[in-house]
Structures are given as structure tokens and as C-alpha cells.
N, C-alpha and C positions, 0 to 999 in steps of 0.2 A: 528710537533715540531722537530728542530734541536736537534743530537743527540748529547751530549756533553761529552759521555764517554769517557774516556783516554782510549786506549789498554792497556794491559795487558803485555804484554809484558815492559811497562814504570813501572810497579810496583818492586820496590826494596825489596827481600825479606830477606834483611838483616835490614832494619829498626828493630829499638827499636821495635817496637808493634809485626812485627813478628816473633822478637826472642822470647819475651813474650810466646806470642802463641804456641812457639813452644818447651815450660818449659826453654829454655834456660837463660833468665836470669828470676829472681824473680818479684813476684809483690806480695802487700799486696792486696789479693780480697776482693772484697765487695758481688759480685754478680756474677753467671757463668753458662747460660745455653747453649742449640747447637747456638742459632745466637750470643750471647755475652758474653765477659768479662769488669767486671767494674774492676777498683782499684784505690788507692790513689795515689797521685800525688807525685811524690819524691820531688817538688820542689812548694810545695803550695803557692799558690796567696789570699786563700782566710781558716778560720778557718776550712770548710770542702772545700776540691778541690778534683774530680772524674774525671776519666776519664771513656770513654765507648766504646769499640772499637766490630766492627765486627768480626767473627771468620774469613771470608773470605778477600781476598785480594782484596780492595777494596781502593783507590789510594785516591779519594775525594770526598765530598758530588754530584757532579754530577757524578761521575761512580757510587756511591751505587745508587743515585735514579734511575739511567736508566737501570744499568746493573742486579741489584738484583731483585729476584722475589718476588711478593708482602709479601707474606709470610716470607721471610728475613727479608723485611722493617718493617715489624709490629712487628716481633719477636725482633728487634735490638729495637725499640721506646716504647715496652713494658717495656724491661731490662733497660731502661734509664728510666723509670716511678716504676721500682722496686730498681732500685741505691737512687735514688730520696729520695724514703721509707723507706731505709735503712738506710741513710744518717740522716736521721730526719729532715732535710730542706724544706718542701713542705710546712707547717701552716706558719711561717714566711718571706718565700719568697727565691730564688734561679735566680741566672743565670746559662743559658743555653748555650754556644758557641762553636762555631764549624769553625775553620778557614779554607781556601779553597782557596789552591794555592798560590803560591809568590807573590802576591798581597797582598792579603787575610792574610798574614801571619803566613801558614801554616807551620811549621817545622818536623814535621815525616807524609813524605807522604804514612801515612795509614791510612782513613776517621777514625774522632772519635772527639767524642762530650766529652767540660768539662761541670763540672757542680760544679758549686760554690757558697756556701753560709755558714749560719751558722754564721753568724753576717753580720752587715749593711755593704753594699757594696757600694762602690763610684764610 
């Protein structure tokens, strides 16, 4: 399999997520163990909007799958299934997205899944 990681080196660690990360600016938490931080979205799209970001520098869904070790990867999709729970969103239904790269329309390049729902979604 072609390996599709970004270097590391391309990761900005001035992005939003990794000020976050690094207490610099605020977030309202939902959820926060070693592989994740959840929070609420300053800018909702939807009645409940989440964000869920890895603790590590990890640029886009193809560098976390190739470059994190399994153990990351289950640790970070655990905390997006305890955001989830937390959220109350899961018996009625939720979207999940994750955009990926300037195509993709991805805007803070540091991997991280929304999660949206809490009423009917169009």
C-alpha cells in the first residue's frame, strides 16, 4: 500500500487545534483523555456540533491512519464514541465528518472529526 503520510515537518503548530492543545486559547470540553480532546464548535452548523481532535500532531486523516499506532487510532475513535455519549446524539442519529486536504475542504490542518446532530439534518 502507497504511503500517503504528510511529513511532519508540513504540520503548522500554530493552527487553532494546536494552540487548543497547548491551553493557549480556550475551548468548552466535552470529553479529554491521553489520545483526545472533544469541544464544542464556536461556530455550529448543526443544534449539537463537536469537534474531536488528536492530542498528537497529526496534519490529515491519511497521516493519522498511517502514521499513528494502533493504539492511538482506537484510543482517538473510542473518544469520538464517548463525544458521541456525551452529546446525547447516538438513539436519534448523528453525522460524522471529517474533511481532508484542500480538496476535501479541510481548513485547520490538524486531523479532526465533527460530529453533528441533535436535530434533523439536511
Amino acid at each position: 500500500m502507497k504511503n500517503l503520510s504528510v511529513p511532519l515537518e508540513n504540520y503548522n503548530d500554530q493552527n487553532i487545534f494546536a494552540r487548543i492543545l497547548r491551553g493557549e486559547i480556550p475551548c468548552k470540553k466535552i470529553y479529554e483523555d491521553s489520545y483526545a480532546l472533544s469541544f464544542y464548535d464556536v461556530f455550529p452548523k448543526a443544534a449539537a456540533h463537536a469537534l474531536v481532535i488528536p492530542k498528537k500532531p497529526y496534519i490529515c486523516f491519511n497521516d493519522f491512519i498511517n502514521q499513528a499506532s494502533d493504539e492511538e487510532i482506537s484510543g482517538f475513535f473510542k473518544a469520538v464514541g464517548k463525544t458521541i455519549a456525551l452529546l446525547g446524539v447516538s438513539e436519534r442519529g448523528f453525522r460524522m465528518v471529517s474533511n481532508s486536504g484542500e480538496h476535501g475542504g479541510q481548513e485547520v490542518t490538524h486531523f479532526h472529526v465533527h460530529i453533528l446532530g441533535g436535530e434533523k439534518l439536511s
